[in-house]
C-alpha positions in Angstrom: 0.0 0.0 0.0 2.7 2.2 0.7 4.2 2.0 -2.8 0.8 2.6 -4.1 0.2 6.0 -2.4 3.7 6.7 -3.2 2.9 6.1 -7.0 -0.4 8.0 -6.5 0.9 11.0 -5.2 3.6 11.2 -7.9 1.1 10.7 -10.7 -2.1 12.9 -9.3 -0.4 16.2 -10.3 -0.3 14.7 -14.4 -4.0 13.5 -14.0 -4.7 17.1 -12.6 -3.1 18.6 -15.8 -5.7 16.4 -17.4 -8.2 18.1 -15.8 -7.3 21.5 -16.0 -7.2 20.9 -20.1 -10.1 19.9 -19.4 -12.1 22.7 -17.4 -10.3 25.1 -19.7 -11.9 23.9 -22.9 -15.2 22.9 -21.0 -15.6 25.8 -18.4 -13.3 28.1 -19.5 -14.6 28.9 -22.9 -11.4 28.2 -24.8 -12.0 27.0 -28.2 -11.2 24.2 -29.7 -8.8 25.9 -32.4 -6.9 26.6 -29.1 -6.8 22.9 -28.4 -5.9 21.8 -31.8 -3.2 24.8 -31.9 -1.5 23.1 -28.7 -1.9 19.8 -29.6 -0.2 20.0 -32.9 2.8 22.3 -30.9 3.1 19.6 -28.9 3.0 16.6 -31.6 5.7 18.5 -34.1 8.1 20.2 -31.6 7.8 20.1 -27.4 7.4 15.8 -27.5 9.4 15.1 -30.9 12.4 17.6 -29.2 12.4 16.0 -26.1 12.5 12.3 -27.8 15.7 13.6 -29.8 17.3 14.6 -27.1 16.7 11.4 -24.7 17.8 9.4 -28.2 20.9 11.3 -29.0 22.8 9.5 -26.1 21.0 6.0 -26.6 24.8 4.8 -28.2 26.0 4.9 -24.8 23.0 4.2 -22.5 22.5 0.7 -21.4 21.0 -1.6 -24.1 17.0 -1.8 -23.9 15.9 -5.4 -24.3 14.6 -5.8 -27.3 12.0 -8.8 -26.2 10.2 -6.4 -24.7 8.7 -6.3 -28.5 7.7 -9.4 -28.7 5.9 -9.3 -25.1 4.3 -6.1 -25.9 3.0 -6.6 -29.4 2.4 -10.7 -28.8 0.2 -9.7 -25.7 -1.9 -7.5 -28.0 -2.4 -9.9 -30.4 -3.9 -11.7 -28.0 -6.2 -8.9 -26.1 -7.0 -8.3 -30.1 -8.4 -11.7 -30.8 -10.0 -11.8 -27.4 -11.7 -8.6 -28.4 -13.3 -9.8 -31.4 -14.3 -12.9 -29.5 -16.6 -10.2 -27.2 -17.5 -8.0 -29.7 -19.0 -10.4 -31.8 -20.4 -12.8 -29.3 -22.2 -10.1 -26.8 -23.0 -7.2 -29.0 -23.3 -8.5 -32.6 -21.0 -6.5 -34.1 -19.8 -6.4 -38.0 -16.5 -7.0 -38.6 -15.4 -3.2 -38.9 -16.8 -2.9 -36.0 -14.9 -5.5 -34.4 -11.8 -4.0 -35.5 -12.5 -0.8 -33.8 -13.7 -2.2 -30.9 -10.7 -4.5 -30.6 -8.1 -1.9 -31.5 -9.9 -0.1 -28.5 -8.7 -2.5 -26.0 -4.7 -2.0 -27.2 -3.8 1.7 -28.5 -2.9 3.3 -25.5 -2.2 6.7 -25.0 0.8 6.5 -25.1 2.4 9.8 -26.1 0.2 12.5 -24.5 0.1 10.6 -21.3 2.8 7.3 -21.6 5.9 9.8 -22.0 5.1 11.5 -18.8 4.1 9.0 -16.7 7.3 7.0 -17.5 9.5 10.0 -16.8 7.7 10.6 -13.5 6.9 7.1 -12.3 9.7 5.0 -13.6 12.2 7.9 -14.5 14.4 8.6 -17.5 15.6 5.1 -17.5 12.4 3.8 -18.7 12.4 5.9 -21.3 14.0 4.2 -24.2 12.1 1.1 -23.5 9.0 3.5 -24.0 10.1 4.9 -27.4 10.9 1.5 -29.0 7.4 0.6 -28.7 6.4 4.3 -29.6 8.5 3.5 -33.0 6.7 0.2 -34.1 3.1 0.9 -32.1 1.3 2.6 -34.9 2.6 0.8 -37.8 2.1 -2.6 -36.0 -1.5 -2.0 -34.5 -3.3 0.4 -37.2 -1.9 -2.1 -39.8 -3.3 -4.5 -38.1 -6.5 -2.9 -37.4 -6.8 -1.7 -41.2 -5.6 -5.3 -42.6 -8.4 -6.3 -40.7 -11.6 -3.6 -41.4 -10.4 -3.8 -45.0 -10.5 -7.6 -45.1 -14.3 -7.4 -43.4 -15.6 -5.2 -45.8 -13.6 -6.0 -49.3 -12.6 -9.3 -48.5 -9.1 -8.5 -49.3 -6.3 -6.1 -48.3 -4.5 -4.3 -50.7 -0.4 -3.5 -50.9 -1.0 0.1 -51.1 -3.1 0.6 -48.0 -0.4 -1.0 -46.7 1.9 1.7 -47.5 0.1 4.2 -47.2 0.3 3.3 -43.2 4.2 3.0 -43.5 4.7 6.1 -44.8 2.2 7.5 -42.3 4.1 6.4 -39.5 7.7 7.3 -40.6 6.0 11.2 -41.4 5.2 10.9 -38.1 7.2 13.6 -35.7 7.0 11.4 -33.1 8.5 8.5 -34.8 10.8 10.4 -36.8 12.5 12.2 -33.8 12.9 8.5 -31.9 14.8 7.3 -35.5 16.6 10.7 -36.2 17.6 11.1 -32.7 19.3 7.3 -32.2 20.9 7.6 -35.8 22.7 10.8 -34.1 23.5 9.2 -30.9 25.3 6.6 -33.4 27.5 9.6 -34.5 29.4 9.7 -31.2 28.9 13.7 -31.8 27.6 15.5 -28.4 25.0 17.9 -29.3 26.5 21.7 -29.3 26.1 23.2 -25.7 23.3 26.0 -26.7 21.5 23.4 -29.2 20.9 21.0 -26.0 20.3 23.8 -24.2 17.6 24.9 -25.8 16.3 21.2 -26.2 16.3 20.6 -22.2 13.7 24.0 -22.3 11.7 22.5 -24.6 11.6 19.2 -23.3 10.5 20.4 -20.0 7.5 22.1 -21.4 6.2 19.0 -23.3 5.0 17.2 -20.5 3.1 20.0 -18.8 1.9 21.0 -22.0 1.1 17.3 -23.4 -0.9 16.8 -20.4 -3.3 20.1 -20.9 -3.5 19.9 -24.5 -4.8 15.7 -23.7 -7.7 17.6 -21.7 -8.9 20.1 -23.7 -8.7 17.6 -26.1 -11.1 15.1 -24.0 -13.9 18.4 -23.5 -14.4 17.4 -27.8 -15.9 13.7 -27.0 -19.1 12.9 -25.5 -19.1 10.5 -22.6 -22.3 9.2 -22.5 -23.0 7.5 -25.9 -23.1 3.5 -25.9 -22.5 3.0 -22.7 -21.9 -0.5 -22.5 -19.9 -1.1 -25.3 -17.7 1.7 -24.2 -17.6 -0.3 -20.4 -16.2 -3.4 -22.2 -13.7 -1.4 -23.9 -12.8 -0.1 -20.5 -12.4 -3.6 -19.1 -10.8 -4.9 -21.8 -8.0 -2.2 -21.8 -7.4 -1.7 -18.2 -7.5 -4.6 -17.1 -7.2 -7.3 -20.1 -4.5 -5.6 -22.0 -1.9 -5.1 -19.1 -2.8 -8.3 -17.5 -1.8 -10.1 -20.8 1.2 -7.8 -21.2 2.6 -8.7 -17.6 1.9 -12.2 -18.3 3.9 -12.3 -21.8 7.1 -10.2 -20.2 7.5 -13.0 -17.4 7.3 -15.7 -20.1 10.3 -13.9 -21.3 11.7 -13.3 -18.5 12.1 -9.6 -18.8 14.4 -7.4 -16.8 12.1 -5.8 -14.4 12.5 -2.3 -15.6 11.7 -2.8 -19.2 8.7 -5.0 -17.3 7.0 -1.9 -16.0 7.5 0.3 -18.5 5.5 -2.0 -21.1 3.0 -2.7 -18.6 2.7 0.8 -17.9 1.6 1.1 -21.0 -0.8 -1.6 -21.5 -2.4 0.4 -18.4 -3.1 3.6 -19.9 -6.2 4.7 -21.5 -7.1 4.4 -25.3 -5.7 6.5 -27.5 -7.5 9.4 -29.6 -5.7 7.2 -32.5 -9.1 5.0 -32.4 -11.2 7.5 -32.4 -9.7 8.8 -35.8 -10.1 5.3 -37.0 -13.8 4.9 -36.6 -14.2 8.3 -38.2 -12.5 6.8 -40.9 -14.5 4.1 -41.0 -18.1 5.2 -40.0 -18.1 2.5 -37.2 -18.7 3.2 -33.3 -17.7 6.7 -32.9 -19.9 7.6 -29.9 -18.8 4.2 -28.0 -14.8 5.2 -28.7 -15.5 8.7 -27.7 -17.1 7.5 -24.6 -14.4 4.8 -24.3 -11.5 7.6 -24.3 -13.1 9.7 -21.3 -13.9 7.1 -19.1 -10.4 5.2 -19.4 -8.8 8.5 -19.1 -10.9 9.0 -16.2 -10.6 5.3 -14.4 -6.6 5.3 -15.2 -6.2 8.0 -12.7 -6.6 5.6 -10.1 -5.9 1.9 -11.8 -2.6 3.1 -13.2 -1.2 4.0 -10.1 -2.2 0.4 -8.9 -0.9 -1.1 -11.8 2.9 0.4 -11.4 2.4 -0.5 -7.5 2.5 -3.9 -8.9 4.9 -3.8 -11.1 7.3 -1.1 -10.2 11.0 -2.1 -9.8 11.5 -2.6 -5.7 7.9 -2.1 -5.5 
């Protein structure tokens, strides 16, 4: 209990940054052009800066585990299929509809909210463990998820939807700052004294700034719409996904840092990722909207429980 108050108290001020986004865009009157106008700071420069920076030295940091891969993306696999299994069998569902609703109970949020809750709970150590799933998360699971809608509907998948996706994710600042930032650490150059600098100031403000922009971002989604299929997301991603992710890293046997940070991950809420996806599909967009809030919501006090657990010397 101890190490869960601990963990609680160190996470409650990010979860509170939540909430302030929140009651800005909700109570505030901000607009939503303010939201988007942080969001997309934070996406391009504060998060991708910060990622270079922590990758410029991974040459000489201690080598991440790369199992942690195969523990991570094996266990989602697995919540995946269990997914479809529910959605099919208790609400009915097409198989577009399955895809979402299974992709629901995977895609964490795991930039807005993963980044600083590894730097805060597990510190920078964990970090690099975080960002080689960051690197492969969207291109293994919306691949996945779009292999499968497209196979539902057309009954086939085709090559260039698949690249389309690749080239999505390496455009993506995120992931492009994790691979341009190693790549430089492979240099053996140190980054010039004012450059890193002004990176360390920048880096600071992402998670302060992730954390806001993540709940004016939430004040956009409604919270009441299909209720119950939005609770079996829930369940499914708070408790199913980390379960099965804690489960596949001591299969492996993995070192017990790179342990919590994947189950930390596993633990967070969904992603706004899956809420683009059933836009882009016309499939359960007030259950994934309502999905978002309440995880967002519930992880304030289950992810705190979960890193209790798992925590190195916890």
């Amino acid at each position: 209990m101890t190490t869960f108050f601990r963990l609680l108290e160190l996470t409650a001020p990010l979860f509170v940054l939540v909430a302030i986004g929140f009651a800005l865009a909700r109570a505030g009157g901000w607009p939503m052009a303010a939201s988007d106008a942080l969001t997309r700071f934070v996406f391009t420069i504060a998060i991708p800066t910060l990622l270079f920076r922590l990758m410029s030295d991974f040459a000489r940091a201690p080598g991440v585990d790369v199992r942690l891969l195969v523990a991570y993306f094996g266990a989602c696999f697995v919540v995946y299929a269990l997914a479809r299994l529910v959605a099919v069998v208790l609400f009915r569902m097409d198989g577009a509809s399955q895809s979402v609703f299974a992709l629901s109970g995977i895609f964490s949020n795991n930039v807005l909210l993963g980044l600083p809750l590894a730097k805060i709970a597990l510190g920078e150590r964990a970090l690099p463990a975080v960002s080689l799933v960051l690197v492969f998360n969207s291109l293994i699971l919306w691949t996945l998820a779009t292999v499968s809608v497209e196979w539902a509907r057309y009954g086939a998948f085709s090559p260039r939807a698949l690249g389309r996706t690749l080239v999505g994710v390496l455009r993506n600042p995120v992931v492009a700052s994790i691979l341009l930032g190693t790549a430089y650490g492979f240099t053996g150059l140190p980054l010039p004294g004012f450059v890193d600098q002004t990176m360390t100031l920048l880096g600071n403000a992402a998670i302060p700034m992730s954390l806001i922009a993540l709940g004016m971002g939430l004040a956009g989604f409604g919270a009441r719409a299909e209720l119950h299929a939005s609770a079996a997301m829930a369940a499914l991603k708070l408790l199913a996904h980390p379960a099965a992710v804690y489960g596949a890293a001591r299969l492996l046997a993995l070192p017990p840092l790179e342990t919590a940070a994947i189950v930390m991950l596993a633990a967070l809420p969904v992603g706004a990722n899956v809420y683009l996806m059933s836009r882009q599909f016309n499939v359960l967009t007030g259950a994934v909207a309502s999905a978002i809030v309440l995880t967002t919501a519930l992880a304030a006090v289950t992810t705190p429980i979960v890193l209790a657990l798992v925590a190195p010397g916890g």
